[in-house]
C-alpha positions in Angstrom: -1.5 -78.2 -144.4 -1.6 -74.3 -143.2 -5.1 -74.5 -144.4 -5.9 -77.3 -142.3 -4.6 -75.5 -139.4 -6.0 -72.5 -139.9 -9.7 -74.2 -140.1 -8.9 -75.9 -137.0 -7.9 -72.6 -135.2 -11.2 -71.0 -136.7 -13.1 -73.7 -134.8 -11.0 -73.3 -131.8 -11.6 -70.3 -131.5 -15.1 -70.3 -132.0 -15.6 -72.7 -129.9 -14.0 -70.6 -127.0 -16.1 -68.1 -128.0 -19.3 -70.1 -128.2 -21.8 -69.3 -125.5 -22.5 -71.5 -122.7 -26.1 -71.5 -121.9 -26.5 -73.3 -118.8 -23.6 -71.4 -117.3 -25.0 -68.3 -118.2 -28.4 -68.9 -116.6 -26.8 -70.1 -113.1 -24.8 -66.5 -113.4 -27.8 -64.7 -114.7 -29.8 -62.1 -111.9 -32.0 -63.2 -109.4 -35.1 -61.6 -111.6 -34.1 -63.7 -115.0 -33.7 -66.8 -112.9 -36.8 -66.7 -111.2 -38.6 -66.1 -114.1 -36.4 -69.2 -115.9 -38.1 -71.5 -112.4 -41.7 -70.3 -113.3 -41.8 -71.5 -116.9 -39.7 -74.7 -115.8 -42.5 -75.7 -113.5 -45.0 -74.3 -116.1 -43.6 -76.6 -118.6 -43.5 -79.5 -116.2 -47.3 -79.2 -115.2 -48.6 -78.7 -118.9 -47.1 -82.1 -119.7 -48.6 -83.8 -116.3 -51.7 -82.6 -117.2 -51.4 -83.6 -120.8 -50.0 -87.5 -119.6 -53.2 -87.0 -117.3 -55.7 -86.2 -119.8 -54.4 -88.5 -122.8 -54.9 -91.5 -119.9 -58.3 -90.3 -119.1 -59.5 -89.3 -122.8 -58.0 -93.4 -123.7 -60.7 -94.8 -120.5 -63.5 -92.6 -121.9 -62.9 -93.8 -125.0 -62.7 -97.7 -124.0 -65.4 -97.4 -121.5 -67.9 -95.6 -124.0 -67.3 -98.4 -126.7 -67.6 -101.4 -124.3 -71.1 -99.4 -122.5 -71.8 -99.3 -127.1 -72.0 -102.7 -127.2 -74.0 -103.7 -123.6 -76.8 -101.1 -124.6 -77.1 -102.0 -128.3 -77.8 -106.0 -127.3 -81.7 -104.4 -127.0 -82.0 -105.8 -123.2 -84.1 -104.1 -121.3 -82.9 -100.9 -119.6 -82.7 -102.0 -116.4 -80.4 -104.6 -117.3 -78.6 -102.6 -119.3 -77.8 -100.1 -115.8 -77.1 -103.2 -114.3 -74.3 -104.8 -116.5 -72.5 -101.4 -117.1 -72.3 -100.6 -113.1 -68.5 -101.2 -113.5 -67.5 -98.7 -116.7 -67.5 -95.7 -114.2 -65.4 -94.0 -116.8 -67.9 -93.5 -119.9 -69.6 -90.7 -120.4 -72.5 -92.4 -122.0 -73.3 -94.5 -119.0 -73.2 -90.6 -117.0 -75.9 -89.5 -119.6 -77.7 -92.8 -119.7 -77.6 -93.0 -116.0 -79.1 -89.7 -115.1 -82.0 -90.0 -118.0 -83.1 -93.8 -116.5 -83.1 -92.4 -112.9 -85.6 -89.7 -114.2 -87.6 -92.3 -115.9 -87.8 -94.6 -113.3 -89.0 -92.0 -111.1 -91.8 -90.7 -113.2 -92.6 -94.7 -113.1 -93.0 -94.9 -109.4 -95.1 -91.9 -109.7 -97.6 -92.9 -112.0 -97.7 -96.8 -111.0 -101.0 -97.1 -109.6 -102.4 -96.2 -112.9 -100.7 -99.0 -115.0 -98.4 -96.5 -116.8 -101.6 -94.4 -118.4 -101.4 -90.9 -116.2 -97.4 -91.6 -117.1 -98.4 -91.6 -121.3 -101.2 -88.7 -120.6 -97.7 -86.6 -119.3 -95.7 -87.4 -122.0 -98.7 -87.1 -124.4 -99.2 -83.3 -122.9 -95.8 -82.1 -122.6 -93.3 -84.2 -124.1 -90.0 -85.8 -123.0 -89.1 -82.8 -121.4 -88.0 -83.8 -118.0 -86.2 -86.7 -119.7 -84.3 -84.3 -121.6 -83.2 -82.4 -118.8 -82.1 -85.2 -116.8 -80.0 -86.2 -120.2 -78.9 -82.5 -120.3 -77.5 -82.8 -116.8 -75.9 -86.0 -117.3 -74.0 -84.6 -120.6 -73.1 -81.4 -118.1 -71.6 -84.1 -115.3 -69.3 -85.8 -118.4 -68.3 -82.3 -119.3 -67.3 -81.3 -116.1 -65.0 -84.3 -116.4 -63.8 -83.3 -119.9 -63.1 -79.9 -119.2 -61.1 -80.9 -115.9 -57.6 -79.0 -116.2 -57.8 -77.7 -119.2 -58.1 -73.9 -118.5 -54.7 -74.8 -116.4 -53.7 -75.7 -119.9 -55.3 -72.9 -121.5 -53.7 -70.5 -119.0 -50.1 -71.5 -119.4 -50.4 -71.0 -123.1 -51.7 -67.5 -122.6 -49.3 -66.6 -120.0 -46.0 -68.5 -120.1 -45.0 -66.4 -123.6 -45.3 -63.0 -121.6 -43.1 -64.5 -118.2 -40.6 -65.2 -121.1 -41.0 -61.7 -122.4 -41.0 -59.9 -118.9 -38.0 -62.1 -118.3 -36.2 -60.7 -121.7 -36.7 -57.3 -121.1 -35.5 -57.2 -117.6 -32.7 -58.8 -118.7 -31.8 -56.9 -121.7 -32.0 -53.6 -119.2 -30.0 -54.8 -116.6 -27.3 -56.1 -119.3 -27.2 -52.4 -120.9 -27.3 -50.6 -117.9 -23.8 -50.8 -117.5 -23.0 -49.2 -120.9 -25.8 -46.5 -119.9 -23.3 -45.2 -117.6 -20.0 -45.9 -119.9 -18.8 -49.0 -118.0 -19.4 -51.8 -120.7 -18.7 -53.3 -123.8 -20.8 -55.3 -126.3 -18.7 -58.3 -125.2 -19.4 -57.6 -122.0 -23.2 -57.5 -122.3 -23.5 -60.3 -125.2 -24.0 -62.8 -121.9 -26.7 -60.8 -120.5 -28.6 -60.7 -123.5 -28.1 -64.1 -124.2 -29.7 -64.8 -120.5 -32.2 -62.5 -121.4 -33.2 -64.0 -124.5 -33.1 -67.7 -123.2 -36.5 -66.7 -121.3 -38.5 -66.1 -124.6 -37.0 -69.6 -125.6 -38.1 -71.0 -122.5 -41.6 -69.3 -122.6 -42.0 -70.5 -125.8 -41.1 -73.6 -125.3 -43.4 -74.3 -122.3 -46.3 -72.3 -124.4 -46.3 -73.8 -127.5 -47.1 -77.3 -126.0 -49.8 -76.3 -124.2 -51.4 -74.2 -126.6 -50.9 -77.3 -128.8 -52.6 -80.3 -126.6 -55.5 -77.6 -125.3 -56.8 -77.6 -129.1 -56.2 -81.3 -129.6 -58.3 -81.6 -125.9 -61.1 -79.3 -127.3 -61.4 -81.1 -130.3 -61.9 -84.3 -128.7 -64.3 -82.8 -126.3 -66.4 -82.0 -129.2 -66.8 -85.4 -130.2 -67.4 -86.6 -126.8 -70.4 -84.6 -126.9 -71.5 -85.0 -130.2 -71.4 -89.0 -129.4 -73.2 -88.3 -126.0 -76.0 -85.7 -128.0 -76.6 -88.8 -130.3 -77.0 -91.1 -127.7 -79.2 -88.8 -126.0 -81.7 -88.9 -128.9 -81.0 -92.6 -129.5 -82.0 -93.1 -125.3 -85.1 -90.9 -125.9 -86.6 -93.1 -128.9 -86.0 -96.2 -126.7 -87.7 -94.5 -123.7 -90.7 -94.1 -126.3 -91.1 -97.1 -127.3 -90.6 -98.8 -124.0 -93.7 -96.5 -123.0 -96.0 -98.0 -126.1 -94.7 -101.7 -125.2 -95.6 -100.8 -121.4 
């Protein structure tokens, strides 16, 4: 029984002396506790943007396999722009969009001549204007892709030095009272524990972020490699749409 009691007043007594985070933060300095706001709202725009990208990446994703299936039916191109007017979301129909608005304007151009100055071009010089209409559709799509994510990239970087600056200015404030003999350990134990809540905080909102950014580039990369393949797959069709006449 005595040992019973004395393990309950071990735990009573720890937990009186148990820190209270939360309280110490609301009695923390003005410095700590603006730097605890910064990483707060750091934390809470990494994971908008991160809810806002994974939403986006998903209607890519849907959009790009639904265009897959329209322009693999082997209708004609036209028909093809036509019947995929609504998945505003893939980036194939961006690439595909810009390289048939190039083609059909090299068609207007050589019209007159029943398509034959247009296959004396390509004959000369290649698909080259075609490819730089595809190039600049892929650029539009990754202008899209990239949207937000140096915000992403940034708060990584930065929020684990806020933390830090936070930490330190907290740790000297909490010492400079036993810099001039007025303090105890006990009595700067909260300070540092306010001090080191930043780096936890920083952290916190870093990690995240640093996290999503490489799962976001990584995804990016296959959006492009799918959009590069598609490119070459539109350029073969644009061929042999030429030969047909």
């Amino acid at each position: 029984m005595a040992l019973g009691h004395g393990a309950n007043l071990a735990e009573e007594v720890m937990a009186e002396n148990k820190l209270n985070i939360l309280k110490i933060v609301l009695e923390g300095g003005p410095v700590v506790k603006l730097v605890l706001l910064l990483l707060i709202a750091a934390s809470v725009v990494s994971w908008a943007i991160v809810w806002k990208k994974r939403r986006a990446y998903a209607a890519m994703s849907e959009s790009d396999e639904e265009f897959l299936k329209i322009y693999n039916t082997d209708m004609p191109l036209g028909d093809v722009l036509e019947k995929t007017k609504s998945l505003e979301f893939s980036t194939l129909r961006t690439v595909f969009y810009a390289g048939h608005t190039e083609l059909q304007k090299m068609k207007m151009l050589s019209e007159n001549d029943n398509l034959q100055k247009l296959r004396t071009h390509f004959a000369s010089f290649g698909l080259t204007s075609i490819e730089r209409a595809l190039k600049k559709g892929v650029n539009d799509s990754n202008t899209q892709l990239d949207s937000l994510l140096t915000v992403l990239a940034s708060i990584g970087s930065i929020a684990p030095f806020i933390g830090l600056f936070g930490t330190v200015w907290g740790i000297i404030d909490a010492f400079s009272g036993l810099a001039t003999g007025g303090g105890s350990l006990d009595a700067v134990a909260p300070g540092i524990a306010e001090a080191l809540v930043a780096t936890a905080i920083g952290l916190a909102a870093a990690i995240p972020a640093v996290w999503f950014y490489n799962i976001f580039s990584q995804e990016n990369s296959q959006f492009n490699s799918q959009m590069e393949n598609f490119g070459q797959d539109f350029l073969n069709a644009v061929e042999r749409s030429i030969l047909k006449g």
